[in-house]
SESELUM-479084 format. One record per atom (N, C-alpha, C, O, CB): residue in one letter; x, y, z; atom name. Coordinates in nm, 3 decimals. Glycine has a CB too. Layout:
<kenus>
code=a, c1=X, c2=Y, c3=Z, site=CA
...
</kenus>
This chain:
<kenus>
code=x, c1=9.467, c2=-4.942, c3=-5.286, site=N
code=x, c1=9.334, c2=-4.898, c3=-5.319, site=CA
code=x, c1=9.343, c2=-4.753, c3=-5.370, site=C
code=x, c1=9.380, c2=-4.653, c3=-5.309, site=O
code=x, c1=9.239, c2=-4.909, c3=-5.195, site=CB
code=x, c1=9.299, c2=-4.765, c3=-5.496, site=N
code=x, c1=9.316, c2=-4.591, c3=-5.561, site=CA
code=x, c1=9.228, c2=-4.489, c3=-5.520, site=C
code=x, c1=9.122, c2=-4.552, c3=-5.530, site=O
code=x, c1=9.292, c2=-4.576, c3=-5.720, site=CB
code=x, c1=9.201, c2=-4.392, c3=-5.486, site=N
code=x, c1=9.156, c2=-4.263, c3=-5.450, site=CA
code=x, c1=9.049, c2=-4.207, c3=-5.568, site=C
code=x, c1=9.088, c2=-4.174, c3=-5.681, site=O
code=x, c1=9.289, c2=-4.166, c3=-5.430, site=CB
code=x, c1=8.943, c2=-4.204, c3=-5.534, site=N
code=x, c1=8.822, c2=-4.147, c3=-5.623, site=CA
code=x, c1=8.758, c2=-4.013, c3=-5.590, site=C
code=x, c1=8.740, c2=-3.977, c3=-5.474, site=O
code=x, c1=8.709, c2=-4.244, c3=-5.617, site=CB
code=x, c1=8.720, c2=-3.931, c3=-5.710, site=N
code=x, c1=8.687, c2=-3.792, c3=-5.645, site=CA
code=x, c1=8.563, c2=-3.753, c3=-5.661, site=C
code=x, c1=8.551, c2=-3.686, c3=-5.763, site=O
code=x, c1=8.763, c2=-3.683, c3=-5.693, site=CB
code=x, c1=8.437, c2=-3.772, c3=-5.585, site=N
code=x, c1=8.332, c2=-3.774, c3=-5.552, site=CA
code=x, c1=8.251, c2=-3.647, c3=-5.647, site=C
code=x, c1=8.312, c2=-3.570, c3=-5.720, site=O
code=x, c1=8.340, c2=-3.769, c3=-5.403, site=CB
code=x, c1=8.114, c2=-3.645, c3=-5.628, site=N
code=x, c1=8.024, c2=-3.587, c3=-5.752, site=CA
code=x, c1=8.056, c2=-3.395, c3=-5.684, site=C
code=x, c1=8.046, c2=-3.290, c3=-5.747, site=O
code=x, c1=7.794, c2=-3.671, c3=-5.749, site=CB
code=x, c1=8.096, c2=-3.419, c3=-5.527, site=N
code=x, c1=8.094, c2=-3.296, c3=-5.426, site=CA
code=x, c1=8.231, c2=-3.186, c3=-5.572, site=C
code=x, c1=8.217, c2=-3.064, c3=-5.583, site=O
code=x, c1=8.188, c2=-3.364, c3=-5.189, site=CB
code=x, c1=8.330, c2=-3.255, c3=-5.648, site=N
code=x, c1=8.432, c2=-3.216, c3=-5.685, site=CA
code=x, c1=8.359, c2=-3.072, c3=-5.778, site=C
code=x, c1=8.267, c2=-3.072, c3=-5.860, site=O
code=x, c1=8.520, c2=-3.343, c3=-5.757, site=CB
code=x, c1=8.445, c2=-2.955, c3=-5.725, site=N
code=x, c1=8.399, c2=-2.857, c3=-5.813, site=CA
code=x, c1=8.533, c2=-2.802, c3=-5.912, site=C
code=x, c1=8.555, c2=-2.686, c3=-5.946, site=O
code=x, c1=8.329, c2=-2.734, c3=-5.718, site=CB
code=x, c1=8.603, c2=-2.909, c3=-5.941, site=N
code=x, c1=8.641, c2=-2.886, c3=-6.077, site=CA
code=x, c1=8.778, c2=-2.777, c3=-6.067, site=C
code=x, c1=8.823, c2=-2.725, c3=-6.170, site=O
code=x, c1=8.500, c2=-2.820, c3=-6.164, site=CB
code=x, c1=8.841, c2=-2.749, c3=-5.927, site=N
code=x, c1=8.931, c2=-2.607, c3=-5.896, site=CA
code=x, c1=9.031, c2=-2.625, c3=-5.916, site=C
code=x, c1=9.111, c2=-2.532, c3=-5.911, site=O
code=x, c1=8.942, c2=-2.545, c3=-5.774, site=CB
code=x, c1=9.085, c2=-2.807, c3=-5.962, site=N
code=x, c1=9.230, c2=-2.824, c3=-6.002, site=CA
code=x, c1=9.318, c2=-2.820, c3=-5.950, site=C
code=x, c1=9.432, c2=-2.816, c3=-5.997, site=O
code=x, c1=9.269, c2=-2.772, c3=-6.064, site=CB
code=x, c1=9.276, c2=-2.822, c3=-5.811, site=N
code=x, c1=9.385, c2=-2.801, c3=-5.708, site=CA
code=x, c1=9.441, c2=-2.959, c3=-5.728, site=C
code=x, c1=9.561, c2=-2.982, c3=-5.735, site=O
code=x, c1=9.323, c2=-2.750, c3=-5.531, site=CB
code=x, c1=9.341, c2=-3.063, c3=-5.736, site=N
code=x, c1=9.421, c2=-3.194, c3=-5.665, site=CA
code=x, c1=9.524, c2=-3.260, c3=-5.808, site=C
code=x, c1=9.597, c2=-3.359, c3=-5.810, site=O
code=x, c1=9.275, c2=-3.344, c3=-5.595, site=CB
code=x, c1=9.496, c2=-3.164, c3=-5.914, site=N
code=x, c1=9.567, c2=-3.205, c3=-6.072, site=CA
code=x, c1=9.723, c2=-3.183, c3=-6.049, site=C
code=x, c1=9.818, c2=-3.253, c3=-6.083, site=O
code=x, c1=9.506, c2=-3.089, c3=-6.221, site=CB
code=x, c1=9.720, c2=-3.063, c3=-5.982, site=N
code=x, c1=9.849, c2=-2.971, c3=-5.984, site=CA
code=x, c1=9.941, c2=-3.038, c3=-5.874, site=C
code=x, c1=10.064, c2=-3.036, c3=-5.872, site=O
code=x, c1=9.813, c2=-2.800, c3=-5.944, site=CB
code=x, c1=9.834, c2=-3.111, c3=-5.764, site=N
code=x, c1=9.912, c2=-3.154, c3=-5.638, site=CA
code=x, c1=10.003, c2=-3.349, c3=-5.653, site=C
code=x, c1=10.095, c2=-3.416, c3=-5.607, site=O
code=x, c1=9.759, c2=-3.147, c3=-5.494, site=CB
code=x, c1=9.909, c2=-3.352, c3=-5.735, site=N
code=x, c1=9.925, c2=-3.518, c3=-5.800, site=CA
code=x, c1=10.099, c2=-3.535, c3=-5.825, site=C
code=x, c1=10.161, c2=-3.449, c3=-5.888, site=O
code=x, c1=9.823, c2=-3.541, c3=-5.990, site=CB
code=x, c1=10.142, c2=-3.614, c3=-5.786, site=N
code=x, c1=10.319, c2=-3.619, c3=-5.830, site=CA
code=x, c1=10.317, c2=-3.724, c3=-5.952, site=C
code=x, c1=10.428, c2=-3.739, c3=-6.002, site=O
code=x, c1=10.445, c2=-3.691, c3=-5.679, site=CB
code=x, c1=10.223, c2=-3.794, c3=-6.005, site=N
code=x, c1=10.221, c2=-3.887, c3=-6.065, site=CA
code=x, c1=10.176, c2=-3.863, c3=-6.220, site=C
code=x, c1=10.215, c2=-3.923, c3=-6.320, site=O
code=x, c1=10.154, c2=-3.966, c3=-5.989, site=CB
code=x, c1=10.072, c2=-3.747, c3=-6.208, site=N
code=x, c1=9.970, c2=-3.716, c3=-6.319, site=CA
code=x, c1=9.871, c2=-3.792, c3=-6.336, site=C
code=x, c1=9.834, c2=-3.823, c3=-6.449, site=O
code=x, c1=10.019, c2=-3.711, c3=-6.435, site=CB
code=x, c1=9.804, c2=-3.840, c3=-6.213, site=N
code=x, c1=9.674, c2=-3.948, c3=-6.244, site=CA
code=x, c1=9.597, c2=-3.882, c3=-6.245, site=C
code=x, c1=9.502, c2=-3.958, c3=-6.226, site=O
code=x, c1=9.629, c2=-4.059, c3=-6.164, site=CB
code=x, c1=9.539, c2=-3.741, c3=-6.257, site=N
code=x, c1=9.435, c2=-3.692, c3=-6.238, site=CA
code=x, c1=9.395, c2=-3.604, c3=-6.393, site=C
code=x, c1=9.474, c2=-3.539, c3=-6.462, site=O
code=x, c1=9.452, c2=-3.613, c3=-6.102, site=CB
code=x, c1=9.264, c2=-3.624, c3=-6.417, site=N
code=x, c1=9.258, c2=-3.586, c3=-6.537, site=CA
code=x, c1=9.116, c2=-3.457, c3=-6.519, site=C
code=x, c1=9.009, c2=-3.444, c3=-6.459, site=O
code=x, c1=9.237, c2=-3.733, c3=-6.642, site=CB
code=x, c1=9.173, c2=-3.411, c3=-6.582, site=N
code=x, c1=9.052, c2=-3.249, c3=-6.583, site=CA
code=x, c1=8.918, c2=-3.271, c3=-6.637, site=C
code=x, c1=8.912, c2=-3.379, c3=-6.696, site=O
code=x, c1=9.107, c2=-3.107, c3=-6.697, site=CB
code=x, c1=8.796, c2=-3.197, c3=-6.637, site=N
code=x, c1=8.664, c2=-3.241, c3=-6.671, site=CA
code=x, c1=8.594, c2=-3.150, c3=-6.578, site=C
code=x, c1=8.645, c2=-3.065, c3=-6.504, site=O
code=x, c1=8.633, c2=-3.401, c3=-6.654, site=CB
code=x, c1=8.441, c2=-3.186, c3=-6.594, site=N
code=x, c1=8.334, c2=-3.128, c3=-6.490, site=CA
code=x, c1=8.385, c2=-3.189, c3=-6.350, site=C
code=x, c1=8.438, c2=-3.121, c3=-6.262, site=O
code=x, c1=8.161, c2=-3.180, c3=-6.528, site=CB
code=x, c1=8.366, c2=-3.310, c3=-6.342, site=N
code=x, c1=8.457, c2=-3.374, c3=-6.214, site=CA
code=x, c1=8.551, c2=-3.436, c3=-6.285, site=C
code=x, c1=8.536, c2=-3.495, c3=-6.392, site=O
code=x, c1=8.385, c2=-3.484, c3=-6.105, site=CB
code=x, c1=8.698, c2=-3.412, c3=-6.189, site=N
code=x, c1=8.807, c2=-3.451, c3=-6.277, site=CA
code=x, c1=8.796, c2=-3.606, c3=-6.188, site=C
code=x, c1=8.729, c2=-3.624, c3=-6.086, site=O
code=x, c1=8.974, c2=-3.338, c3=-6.274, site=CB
code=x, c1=8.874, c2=-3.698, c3=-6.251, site=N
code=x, c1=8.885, c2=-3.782, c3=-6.274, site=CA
code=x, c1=9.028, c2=-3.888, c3=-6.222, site=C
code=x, c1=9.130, c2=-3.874, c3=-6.288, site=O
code=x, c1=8.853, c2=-3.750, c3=-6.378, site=CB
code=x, c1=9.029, c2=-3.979, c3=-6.118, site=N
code=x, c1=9.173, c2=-4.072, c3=-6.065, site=CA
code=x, c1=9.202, c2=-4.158, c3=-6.217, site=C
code=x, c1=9.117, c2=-4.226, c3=-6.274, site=O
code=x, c1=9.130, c2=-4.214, c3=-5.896, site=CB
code=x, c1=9.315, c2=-4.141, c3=-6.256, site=N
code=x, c1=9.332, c2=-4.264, c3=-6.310, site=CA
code=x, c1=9.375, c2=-4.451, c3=-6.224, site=C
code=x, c1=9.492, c2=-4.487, c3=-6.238, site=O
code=x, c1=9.440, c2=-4.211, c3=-6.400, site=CB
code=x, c1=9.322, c2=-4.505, c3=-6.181, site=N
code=x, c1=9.366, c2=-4.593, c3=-6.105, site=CA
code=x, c1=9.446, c2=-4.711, c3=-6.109, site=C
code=x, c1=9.461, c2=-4.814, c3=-6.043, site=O
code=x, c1=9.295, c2=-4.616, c3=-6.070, site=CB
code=x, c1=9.502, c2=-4.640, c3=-6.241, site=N
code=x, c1=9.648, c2=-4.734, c3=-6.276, site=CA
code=x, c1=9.739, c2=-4.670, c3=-6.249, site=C
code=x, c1=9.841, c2=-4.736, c3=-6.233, site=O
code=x, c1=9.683, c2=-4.781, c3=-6.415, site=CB
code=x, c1=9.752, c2=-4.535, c3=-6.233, site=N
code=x, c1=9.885, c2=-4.476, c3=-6.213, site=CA
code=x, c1=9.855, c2=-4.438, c3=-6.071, site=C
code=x, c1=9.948, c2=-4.431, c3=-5.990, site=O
code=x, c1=9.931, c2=-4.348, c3=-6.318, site=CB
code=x, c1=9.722, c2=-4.413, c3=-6.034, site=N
code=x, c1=9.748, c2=-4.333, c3=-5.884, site=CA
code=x, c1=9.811, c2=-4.449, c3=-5.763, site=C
code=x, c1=9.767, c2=-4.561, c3=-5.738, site=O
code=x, c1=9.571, c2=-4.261, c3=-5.818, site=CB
code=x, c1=9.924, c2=-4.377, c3=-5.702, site=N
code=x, c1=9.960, c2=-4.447, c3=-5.627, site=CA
code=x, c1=9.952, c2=-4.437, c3=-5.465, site=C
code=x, c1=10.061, c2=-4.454, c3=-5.411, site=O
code=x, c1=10.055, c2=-4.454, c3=-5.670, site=CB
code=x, c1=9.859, c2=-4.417, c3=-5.392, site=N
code=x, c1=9.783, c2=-4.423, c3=-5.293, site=CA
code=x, c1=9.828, c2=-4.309, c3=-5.214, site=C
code=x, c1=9.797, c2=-4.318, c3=-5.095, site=O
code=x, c1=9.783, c2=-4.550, c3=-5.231, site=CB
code=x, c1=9.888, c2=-4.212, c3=-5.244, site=N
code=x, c1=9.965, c2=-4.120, c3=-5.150, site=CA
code=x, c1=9.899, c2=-4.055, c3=-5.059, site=C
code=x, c1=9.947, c2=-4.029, c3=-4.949, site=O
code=x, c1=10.032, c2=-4.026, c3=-5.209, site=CB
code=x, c1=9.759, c2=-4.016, c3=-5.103, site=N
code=x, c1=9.675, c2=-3.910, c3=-5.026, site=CA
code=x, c1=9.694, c2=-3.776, c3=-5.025, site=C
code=x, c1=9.633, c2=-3.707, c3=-4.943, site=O
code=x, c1=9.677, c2=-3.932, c3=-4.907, site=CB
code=x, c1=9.809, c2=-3.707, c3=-5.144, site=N
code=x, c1=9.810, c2=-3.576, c3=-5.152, site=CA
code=x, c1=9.715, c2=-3.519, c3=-5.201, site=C
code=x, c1=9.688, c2=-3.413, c3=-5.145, site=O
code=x, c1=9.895, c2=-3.536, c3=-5.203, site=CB
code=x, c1=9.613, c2=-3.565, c3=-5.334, site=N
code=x, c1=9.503, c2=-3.512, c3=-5.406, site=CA
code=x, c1=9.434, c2=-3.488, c3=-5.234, site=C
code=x, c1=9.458, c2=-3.380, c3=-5.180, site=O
code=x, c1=9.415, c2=-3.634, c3=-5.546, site=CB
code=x, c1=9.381, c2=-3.554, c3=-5.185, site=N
code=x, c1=9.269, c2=-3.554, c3=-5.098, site=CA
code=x, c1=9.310, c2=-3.465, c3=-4.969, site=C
code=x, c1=9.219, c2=-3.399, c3=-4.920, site=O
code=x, c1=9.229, c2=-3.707, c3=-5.060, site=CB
code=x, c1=9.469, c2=-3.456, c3=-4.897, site=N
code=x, c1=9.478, c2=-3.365, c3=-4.866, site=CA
code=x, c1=9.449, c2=-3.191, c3=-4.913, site=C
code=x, c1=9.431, c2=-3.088, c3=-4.849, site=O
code=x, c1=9.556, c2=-3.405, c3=-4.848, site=CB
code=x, c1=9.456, c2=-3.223, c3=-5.043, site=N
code=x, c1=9.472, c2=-3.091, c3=-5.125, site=CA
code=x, c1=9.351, c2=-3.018, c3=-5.128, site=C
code=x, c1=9.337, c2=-2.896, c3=-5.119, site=O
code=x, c1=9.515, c2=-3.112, c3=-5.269, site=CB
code=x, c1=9.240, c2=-3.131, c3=-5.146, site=N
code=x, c1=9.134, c2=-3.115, c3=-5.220, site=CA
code=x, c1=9.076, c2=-2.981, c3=-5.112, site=C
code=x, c1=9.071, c2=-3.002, c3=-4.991, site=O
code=x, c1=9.038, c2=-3.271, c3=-5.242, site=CB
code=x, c1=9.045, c2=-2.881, c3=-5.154, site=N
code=x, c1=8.947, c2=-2.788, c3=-5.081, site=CA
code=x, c1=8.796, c2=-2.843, c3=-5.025, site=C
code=x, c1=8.757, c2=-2.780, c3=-4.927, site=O
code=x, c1=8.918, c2=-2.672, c3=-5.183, site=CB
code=x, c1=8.711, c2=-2.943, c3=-5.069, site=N
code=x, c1=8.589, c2=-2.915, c3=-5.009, site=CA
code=x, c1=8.546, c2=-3.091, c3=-4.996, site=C
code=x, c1=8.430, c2=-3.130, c3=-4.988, site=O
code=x, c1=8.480, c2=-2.798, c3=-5.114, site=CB
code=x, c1=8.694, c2=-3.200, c3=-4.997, site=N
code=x, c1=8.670, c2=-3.305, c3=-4.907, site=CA
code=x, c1=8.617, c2=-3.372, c3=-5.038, site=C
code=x, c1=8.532, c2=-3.456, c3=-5.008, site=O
code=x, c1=8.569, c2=-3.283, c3=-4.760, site=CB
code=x, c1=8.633, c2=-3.366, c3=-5.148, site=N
code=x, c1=8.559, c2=-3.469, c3=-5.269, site=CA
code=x, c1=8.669, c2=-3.558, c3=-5.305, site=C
code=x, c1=8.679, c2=-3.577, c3=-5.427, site=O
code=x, c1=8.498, c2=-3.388, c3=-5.421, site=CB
code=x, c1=8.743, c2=-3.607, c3=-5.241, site=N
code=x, c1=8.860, c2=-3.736, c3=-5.284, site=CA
code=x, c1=8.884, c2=-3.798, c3=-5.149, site=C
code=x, c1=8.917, c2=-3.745, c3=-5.043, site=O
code=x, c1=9.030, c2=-3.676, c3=-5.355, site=CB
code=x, c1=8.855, c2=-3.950, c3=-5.184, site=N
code=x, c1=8.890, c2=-4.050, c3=-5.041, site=CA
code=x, c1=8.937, c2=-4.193, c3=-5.134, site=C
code=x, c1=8.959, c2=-4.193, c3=-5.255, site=O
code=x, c1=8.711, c2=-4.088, c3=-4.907, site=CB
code=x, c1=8.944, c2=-4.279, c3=-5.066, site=N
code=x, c1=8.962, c2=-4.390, c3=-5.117, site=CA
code=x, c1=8.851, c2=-4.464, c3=-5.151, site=C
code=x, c1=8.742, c2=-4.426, c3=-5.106, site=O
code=x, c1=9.032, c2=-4.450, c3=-5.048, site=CB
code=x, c1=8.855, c2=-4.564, c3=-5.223, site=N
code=x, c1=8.741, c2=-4.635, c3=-5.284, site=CA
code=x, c1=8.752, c2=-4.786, c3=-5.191, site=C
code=x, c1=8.672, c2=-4.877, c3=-5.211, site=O
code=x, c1=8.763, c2=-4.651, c3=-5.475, site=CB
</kenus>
């Protein structure tokens, strides 16, 4: 189940940089790709203010 990053996401890029895969794509709210993300839970550890969980 891939990891989605909620509307809360303010955009700080932390969970882009933390990604080992590159599923995460930049924007107002950035974005899982859910073909490549592979369930690790580092974005969502990373995330500063709790806007990435699983779907």
């Amino acid at each position: 189940m891939a990891y989605k990053i909620s509307t809360d996401c303010v955009a700080c890029g932390t969970c882009q940089g933390e990604c080992p895969v590159g599923a995460i794509s930049a924007g107002d709210i950035y974005k899982i790709d859910p073909g490549l993300c592979t369930d690790c839970g580092t974005c969502a550890a990373a995330c500063p203010v709790g806007a990435i969980s699983q779907e």
